[in-house]
N, C-alpha and C positions, 0 to 999 in steps of 0.2 A: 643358446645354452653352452655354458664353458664347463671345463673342468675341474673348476673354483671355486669360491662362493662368493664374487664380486660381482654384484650389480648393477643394473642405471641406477643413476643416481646415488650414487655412494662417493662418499669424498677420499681421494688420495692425495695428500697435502692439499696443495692448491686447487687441484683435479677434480671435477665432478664428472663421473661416467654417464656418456649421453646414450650410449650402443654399441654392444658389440660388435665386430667388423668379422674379425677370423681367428682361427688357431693356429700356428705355422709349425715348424718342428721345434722351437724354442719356445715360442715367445705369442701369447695373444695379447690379441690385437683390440683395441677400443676408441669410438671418438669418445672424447670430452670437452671440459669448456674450463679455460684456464677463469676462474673465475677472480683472480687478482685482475687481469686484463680484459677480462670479456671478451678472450679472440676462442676460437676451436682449435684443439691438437690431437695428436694421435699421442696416443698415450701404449706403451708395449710393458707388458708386464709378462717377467721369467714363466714357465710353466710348473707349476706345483710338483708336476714328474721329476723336473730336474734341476728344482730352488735346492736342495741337500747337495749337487755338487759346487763347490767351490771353485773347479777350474771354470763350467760353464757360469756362475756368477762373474766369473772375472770376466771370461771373453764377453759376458754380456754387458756389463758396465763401463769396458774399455771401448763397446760404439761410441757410447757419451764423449768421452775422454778425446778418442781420437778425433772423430767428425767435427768437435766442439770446435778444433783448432784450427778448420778451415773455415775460408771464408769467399764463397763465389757462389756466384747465383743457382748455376747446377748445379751443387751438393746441398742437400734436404740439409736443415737447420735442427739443430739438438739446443734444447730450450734447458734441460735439466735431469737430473737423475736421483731418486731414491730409494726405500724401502716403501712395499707395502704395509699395512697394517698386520697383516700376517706373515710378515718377514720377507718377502720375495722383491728382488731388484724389480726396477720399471724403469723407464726413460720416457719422459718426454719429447716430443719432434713436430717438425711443421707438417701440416694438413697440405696434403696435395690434393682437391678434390678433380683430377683429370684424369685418373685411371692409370695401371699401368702400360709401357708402350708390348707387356706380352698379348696384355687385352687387346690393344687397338690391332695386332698382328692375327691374332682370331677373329675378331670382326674382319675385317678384310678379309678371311682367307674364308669364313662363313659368304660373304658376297660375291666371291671370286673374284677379288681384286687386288690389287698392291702399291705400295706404296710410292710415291712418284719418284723421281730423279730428287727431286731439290730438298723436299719433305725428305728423304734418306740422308744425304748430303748434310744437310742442314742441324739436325739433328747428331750424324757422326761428331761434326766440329764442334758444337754445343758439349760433349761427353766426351770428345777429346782433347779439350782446354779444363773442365775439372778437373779430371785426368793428372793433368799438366800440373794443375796446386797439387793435388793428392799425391804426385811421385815428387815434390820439391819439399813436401814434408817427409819424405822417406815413406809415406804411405803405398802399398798395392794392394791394389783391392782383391785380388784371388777371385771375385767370384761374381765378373761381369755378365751378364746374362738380360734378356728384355724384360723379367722381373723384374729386375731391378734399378730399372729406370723409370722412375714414375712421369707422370707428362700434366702438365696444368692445365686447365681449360682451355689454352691460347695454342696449346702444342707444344710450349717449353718444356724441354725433357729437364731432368730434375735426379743427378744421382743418389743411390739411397743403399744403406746396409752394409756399410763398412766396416760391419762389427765383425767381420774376420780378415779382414786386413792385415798387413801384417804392418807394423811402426818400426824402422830401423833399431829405435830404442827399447823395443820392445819385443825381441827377437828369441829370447828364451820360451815366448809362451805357444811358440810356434817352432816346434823343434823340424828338424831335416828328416823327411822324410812321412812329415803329418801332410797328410793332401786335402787339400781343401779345394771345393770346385764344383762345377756342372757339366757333366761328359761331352752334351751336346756345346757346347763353348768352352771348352778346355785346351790351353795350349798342351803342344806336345810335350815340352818339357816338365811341364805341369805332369801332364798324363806318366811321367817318367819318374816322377820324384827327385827332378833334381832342382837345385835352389834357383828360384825366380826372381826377378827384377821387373823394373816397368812394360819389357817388352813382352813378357808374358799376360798382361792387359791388354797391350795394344792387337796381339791375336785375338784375343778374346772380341775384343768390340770391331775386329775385321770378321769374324764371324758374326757379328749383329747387322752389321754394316751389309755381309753377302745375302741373310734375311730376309732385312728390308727390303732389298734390292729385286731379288728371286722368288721369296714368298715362301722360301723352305732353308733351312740350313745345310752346309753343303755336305754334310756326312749323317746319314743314319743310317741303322742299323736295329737288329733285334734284342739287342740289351747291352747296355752300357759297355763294356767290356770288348764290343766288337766297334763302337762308336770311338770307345780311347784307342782302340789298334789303329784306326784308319786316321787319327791325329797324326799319332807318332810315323805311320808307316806310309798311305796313301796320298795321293793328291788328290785337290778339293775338282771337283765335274768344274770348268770351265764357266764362267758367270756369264757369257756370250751365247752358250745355247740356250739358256733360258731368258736374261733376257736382252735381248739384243738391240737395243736402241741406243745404248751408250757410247761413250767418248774411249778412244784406247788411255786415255790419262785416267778415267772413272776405271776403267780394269784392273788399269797398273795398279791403281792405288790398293785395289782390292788384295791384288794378286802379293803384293810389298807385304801386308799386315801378314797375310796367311802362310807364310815363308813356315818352312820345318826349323830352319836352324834361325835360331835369334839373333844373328850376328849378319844375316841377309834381311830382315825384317827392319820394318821404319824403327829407326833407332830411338825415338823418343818421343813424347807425345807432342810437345812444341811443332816437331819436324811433320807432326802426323796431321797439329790445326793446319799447317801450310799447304802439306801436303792436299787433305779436303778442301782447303779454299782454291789450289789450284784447279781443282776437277771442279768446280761450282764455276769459273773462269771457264773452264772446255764444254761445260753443260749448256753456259751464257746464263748464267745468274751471277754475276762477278757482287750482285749486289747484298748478297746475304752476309758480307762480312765488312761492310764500311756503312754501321748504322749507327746511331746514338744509343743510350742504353736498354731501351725500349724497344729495341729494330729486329732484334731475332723472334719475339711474339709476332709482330707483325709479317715478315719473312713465311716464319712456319705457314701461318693464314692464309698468306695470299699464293705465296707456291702449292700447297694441296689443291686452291681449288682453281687456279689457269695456268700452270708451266704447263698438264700432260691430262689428259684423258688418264684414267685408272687400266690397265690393259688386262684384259683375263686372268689368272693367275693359269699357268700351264699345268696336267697332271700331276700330280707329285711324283717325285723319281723314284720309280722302285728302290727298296732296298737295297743295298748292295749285296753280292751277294760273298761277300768277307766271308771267310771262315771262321766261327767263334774266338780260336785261338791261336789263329795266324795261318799264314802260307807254308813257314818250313817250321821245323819243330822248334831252330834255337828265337822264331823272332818270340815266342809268347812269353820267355825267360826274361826280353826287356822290361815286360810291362810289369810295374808296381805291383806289391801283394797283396793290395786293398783293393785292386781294380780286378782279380779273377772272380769276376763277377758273368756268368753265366744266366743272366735274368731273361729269364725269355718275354721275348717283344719286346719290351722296355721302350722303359724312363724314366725312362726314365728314369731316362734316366736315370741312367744311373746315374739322371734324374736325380751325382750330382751335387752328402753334404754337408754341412748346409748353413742353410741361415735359417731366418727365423719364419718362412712363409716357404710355399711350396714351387715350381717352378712352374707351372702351366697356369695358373689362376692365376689374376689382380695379384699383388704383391702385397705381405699380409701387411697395408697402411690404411688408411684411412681413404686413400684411394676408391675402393673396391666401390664403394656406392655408387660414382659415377658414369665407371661405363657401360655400355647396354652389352652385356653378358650374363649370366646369371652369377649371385655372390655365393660366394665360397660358404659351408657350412660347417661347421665342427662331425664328425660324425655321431658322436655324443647325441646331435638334436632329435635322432631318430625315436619316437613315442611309442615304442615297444617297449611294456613292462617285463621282456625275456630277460633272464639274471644268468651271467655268466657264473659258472659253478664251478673250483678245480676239479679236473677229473681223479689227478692221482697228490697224496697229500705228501710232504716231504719224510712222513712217516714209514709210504707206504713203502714195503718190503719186497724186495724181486724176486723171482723165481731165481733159486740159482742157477739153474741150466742156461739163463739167459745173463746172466751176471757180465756186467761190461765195463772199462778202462782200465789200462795195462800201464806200468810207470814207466816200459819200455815200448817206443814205439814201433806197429808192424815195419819190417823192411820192406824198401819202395820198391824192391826189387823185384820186376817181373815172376812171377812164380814158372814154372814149365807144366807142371799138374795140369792135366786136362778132363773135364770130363768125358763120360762116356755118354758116347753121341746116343740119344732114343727116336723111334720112329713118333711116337706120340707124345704129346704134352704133359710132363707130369709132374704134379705141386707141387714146389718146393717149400717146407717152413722155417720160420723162422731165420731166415736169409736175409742180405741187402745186395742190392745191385746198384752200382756205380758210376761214372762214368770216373778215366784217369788218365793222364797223359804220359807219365809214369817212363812209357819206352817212347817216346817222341812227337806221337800224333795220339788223339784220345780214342779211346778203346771202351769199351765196357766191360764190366768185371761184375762179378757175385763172392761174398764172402760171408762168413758165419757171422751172428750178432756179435759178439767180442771182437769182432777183426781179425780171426783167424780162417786160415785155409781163402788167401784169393784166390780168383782165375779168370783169365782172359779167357773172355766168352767170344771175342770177334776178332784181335787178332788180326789186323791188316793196316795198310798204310794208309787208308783212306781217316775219313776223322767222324768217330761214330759215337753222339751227342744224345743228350736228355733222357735217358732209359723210365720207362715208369709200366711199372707192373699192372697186370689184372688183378683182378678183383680174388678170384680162386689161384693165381700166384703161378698159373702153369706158361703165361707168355709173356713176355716184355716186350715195348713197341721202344721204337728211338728213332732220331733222325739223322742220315748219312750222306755225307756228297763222296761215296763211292762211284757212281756213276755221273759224275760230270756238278750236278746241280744238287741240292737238300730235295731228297725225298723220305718217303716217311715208311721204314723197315718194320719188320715183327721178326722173333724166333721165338723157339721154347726155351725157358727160363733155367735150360743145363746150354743154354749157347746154340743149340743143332735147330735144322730147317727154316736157315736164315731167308727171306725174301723180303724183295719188295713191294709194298702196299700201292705207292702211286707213282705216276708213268708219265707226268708235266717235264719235259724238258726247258721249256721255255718259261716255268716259273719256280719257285721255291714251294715246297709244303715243309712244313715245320709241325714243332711242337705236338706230338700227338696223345691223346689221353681218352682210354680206355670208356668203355660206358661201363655201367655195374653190373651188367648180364653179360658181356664181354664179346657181345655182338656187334656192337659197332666202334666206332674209333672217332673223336673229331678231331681237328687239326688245325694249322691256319696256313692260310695260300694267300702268292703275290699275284697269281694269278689276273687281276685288274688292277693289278698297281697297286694296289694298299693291299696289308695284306689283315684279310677277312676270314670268317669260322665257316670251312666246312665240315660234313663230317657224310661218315662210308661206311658200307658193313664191313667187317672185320678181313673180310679175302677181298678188300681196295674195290667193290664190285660197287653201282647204285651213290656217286660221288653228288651232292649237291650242296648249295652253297646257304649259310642261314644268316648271314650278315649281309646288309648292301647298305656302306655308308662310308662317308668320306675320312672317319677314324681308323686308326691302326689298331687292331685286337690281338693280343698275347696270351698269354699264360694261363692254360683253362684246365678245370676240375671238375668234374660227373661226378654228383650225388646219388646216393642210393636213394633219392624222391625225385631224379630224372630230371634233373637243373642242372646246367652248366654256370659254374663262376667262372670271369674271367676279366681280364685286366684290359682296358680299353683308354685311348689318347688320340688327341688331333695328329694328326700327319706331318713331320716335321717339329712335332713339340718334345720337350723335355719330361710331359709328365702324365702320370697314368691317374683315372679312378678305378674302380673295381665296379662289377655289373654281374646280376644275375640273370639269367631268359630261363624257357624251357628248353627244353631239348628237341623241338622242331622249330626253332627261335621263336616264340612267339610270347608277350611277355617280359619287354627287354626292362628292368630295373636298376638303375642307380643305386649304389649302395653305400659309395665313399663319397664327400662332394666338401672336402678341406684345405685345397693349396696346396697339399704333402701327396707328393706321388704313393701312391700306394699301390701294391703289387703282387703278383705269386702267389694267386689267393688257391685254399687248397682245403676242400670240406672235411672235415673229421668223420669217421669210419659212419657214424649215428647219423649225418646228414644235422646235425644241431648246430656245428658253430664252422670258422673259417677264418683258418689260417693266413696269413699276410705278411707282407714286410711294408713299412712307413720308413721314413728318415725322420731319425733324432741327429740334427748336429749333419755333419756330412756324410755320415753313416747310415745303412739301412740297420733296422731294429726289426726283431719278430714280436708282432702284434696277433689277437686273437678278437674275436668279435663275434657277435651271433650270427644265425643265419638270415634274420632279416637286417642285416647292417646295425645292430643296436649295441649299445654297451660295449664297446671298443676297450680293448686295455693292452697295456703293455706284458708283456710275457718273458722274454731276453734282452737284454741290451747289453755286448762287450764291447770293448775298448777296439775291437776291430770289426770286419768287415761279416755281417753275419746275413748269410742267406740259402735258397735254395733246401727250402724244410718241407718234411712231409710227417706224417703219420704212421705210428706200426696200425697192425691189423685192430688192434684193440681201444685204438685210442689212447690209452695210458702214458705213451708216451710220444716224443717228436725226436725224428733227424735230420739234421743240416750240416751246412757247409759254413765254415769259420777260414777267412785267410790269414792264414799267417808264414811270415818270414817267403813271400812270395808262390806260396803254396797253399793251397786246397786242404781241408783238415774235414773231417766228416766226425761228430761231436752225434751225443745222445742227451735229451734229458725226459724229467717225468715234465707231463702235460701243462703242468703249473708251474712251469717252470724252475723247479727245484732240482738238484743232485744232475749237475753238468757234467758229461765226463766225454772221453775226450773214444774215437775207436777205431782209427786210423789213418795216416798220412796218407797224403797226396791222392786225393778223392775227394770228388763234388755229386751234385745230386745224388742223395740217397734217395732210393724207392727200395720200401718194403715189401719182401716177398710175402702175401699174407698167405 
């Protein structure tokens, strides 16, 4: 089920719809059957949400345009382009029916295994001679990823989705400083915003390349935003400790792509095929690259199954444990203002965008049937007759006392006002609590609904993260690496009787979120390597753990009907769904299951519906949905970076985080997304004090 009214068996020009494939952030997805030809095509038609803008009509019809103009056997083939019968752009393209190579990297990583030396190798060269056409037509692809590589039954990889690209010729519609991309494969300069060339691909597929190679990519992190610091700032873990059978010329070469500055990195993608063919020479397969035209299917073949035994896939690497937003205060200034993205756990991804599919599933082609994973679903398909309702109409009228957006904005300027410390806990209303980095490292702050009267509730050098209120509004929990490592704090919600909850040295606890009786706390720990949902009574006493699985779990929310939602992804992937359990795990439910990371989910006061962010484009968007995953709808979408939303006490309305001009902007609207206003600078995660 789409979001449409297009069916099997309905004609699009030439097109007859055989089946739906998937939804992606732009663009669903269908086989059909070119019925002038009698061959099958994937056929992508715009998303009805966003056939009224003009710009994505352009970027979406300029795939055609662009990919039309190549011609080499790794870039997917564009047959044609038109309107629907209901107005909306479509493109036609060739059927790859071999899955994406994101798929075959979760299968391998579902059997504990990885991909061989040659199989990797083999495949780079393959994706680094497109490459090669696509920057000699002035094309870079911005947004290489194992998405989007799709692979034919033989193992021919096959590049795809060059519909954000940028064309020398075509340079306006991609202004300086639009970032386009996947966190987890993003060069640094990329991550930087500053102007790219071909060498910012050639990182990219040196991170696909480290993948294949390793089984995990070399940087993650708890949300996007800590994944782009460690591009721009870090160096990638050493490809030698994990996996250690290669050639030093197989390293180099890794080691060349993954360069910080561009200007040390393999200078072009011609240099990059030689480059691979040499390390296929140091491997002793000299033979993958002197075949006739037919020679790289067969190559793929016969290298996956006798160059190597498949060797374990090793633990995945703890996260790192990065500071949200940097080491010293001035590095987080470098990073982009679409990238203060704060998403706990992620993926994803920041996860990242986008194109027209999502980054952890099959890539939204015709592909997906084939490989043995399960197929992506719209979440649309879910057969709950539940009707999403607005809560608050654009009519509805506010209290004045609460009345919010000022046409001057608060000053960012630390305030000195402190409150008065109390021995006991006592509600605060109608308050938000913050977090801001404001004086150099992040802090936590409480301020009046209009954004008056701030104040630094903690106040120290350390960097004190994700604040989210009780239920009765008298304690705030966050997470600090004041003492060496992220563990997971409480005080009373005037700042006083600050402690710590948990006492892991040797792992991270993160993310903490309240139960509705405000007895107990869950959280997530790296505690075995991934990091999994525990949860503890509220004085850190009775710790035990209700996840055991080989995904990374983030971003969670307690219902007052005693469910936790939260945001779950493979290990090393770019991309999330959303899952509900009980609250002694048991019960675990899939809720989102579409291609598009999805994220942040966060119940409304009533326990009815659940709040989210999806990617439209490359951007996260805030989405709303019931509480059994049904009837999905869009809520906000701006022209910038919009995340990090919660709920007041009432429901009536929602708060978030908006970046702009390299800063955190904390924005109010009613439920249905009506009457946006804006309630003060340089502040992210709002929680409402109810």
């Amino acid at each position: 089920m789409t979001e449409s009214n297009l069916n099997a068996g309905q004609q699009i020009g030439p097109y007859r719809l055989l089946s739906f494939l998937a939804q992606g952030g732009m663009a669903e997805v269908y086989v059909a059957l070119d019925t002038s030809l009698n061959r099958e095509v994937v056929v992508k038609v715009m998303r009805s949400i966003l056939a009224q803008d003009k710009a994505f009509i352009t970027r979406f019809r300029r795939e055609a345009q662009i990919t039309a103009q190549l011609n080499h056997p790794n870039i997917v083939q564009i047959y044609s382009t038109d309107f629907t019968p209901d107005g909306r752009p479509y493109l036609a393209m060739q059927y790859i029916k071999g899955g994406t190579l994101q798929a075959r990297l979760h299968a391998l990583a579902e059997q504990q295994e990885m991909f061989t030396i040659t199989a990797a190798l083999s495949i780079m060269r393959q994706i680094a001679d497109a490459l090669h056409t696509a920057h000699q037509a002035g094309i870079i692809h911005r947004d290489l990823k194992p998405s989007n590589i799709l692979l034919h039954p033989d193992g021919v990889p096959v590049l795809t989705d060059l519909g954000i690209a940028s064309a020398e010729s075509l340079t306006r519609l991609t202004q300086t400083g639009n970032i386009m991309g996947t966190p987890f494969y993003m060069s640094p300069e990329q991550a930087s915003g500053k102007p790219l060339d071909g060498r910012s691909d050639i990182y990219s597929l040196g991170v696909i390349l480290y993948e294949l190679l390793a089984g995990n990519t070399p940087f993650q992190a708890d949300s996007p935003l800590a994944v782009l610091h460690q591009h721009v700032y870090e160096e990638p873990p050493p490809l030698a400790h994990t996996r250690t059978n290669l050639t030093e010329t197989t390293y180099r070469l890794v080691d060349n792509c993954l360069q910080k500055d561009p200007a040390q990195r393999v200078p072009d993608a011609a240099t990059l095929v030689a480059n691979v063919e040499q390390a296929l020479v140091a491997e002793g397969d000299s033979g993958a690259f002197h075949l006739p035209q037919t020679g790289p299917q067969t190559v793929y073949q016969q290298r996956t199954r006798r160059s190597e035994m498949l060797r374990p896939l090793p633990p995945a690497t703890p996260i790192t444990k990065t500071e949200l937003l940097g080491d010293e205060p001035g590095k987080f200034a470098a990073v982009p203002r679409w990238v203060f993205v704060v998403v706990p756990a992620l993926i994803g991804l920041l996860i990242l965008y986008f194109v027209w599919q999502r980054p952890s599933s099959p890539t939204a082609t015709a592909s997906d049937t084939a490989v043995p994973v399960q197929v992506v679903e719209d979440v649309s398909t879910a057969t709950s007759e539940a009707t999403l309702v607005p809560i608050v109409s654009e009519e509805t009228e506010e209290p004045a006392a609460e009345a919010i957006g000022t046409e001057t904005p608060v000053p960012t300027a630390p305030p000195t006002a402190t409150l008065p410390p109390t021995d006991t806990a006592v509600p605060l209303q109608n308050k938000i609590i913050f977090q801001s980095d404001r004086d150099g490292d992040f802090d936590i702050y409480i301020m009046n609904a209009d954004g008056s009267n701030q104040i630094n509730l903690t106040n120290n050098s350390a960097e004190d993260n994700y604040p989210v209120v009780s239920l009765d509004g008298s304690r705030v929990l966050f997470e600090s690496n004041r003492d060496g490592n992220w563990e997971v704090y409480v005080m009373n919600s005037d700042g006083s009787d600050q402690r710590r909850l948990t006492n892991a040295p040797a792992s991270d606890d993160r993310l903490p979120t309240w139960s509705p009786d405000g007895q107990q706390v869950a959280f997530i720990s790296d505690e075995d390597g991934d990091y999994e949902i525990f949860v503890m009574n509220a004085d850190g006493t009775n710790r035990r753990q209700l996840t055991f699985n080989q995904m990374r779990e983030g971003h969670m929310s307690w219902s007052v009907n005693n469910q936790l939602v939260y945001n779950s992804g493979p290990s090393g992937s770019s991309s999330w769904e959303i899952y509900t359990m009980d609250a002694d795990g048991q019960n675990q439910r899939r809720l989102t299951d579409n291609s598009i990371s999805d994220w942040a989910p966060e119940w409304s006061p009533d326990g009815r519906f659940i709040l989210y962010l999806s990617l439209i484009g490359t951007d996260p968007a805030i989405f709303i949905m019931n509480a059994d995953g049904s009837n999905s709808q869009l809520l906000y979408n701006s022209p910038n970076y919009d995340w990090g939303a919660d709920w007041t006490a009432d429901g009536s309305r929602i708060i978030f985080t908006q970046d702009q001009a390299n800063t955190g902007v904390i924005y109010m609207m009613n439920a249905d997304g009506s009457n946006v206003r804006q309630i003060t600078e340089r502040g992210s995660y709002p929680s409402w004090v109810k």
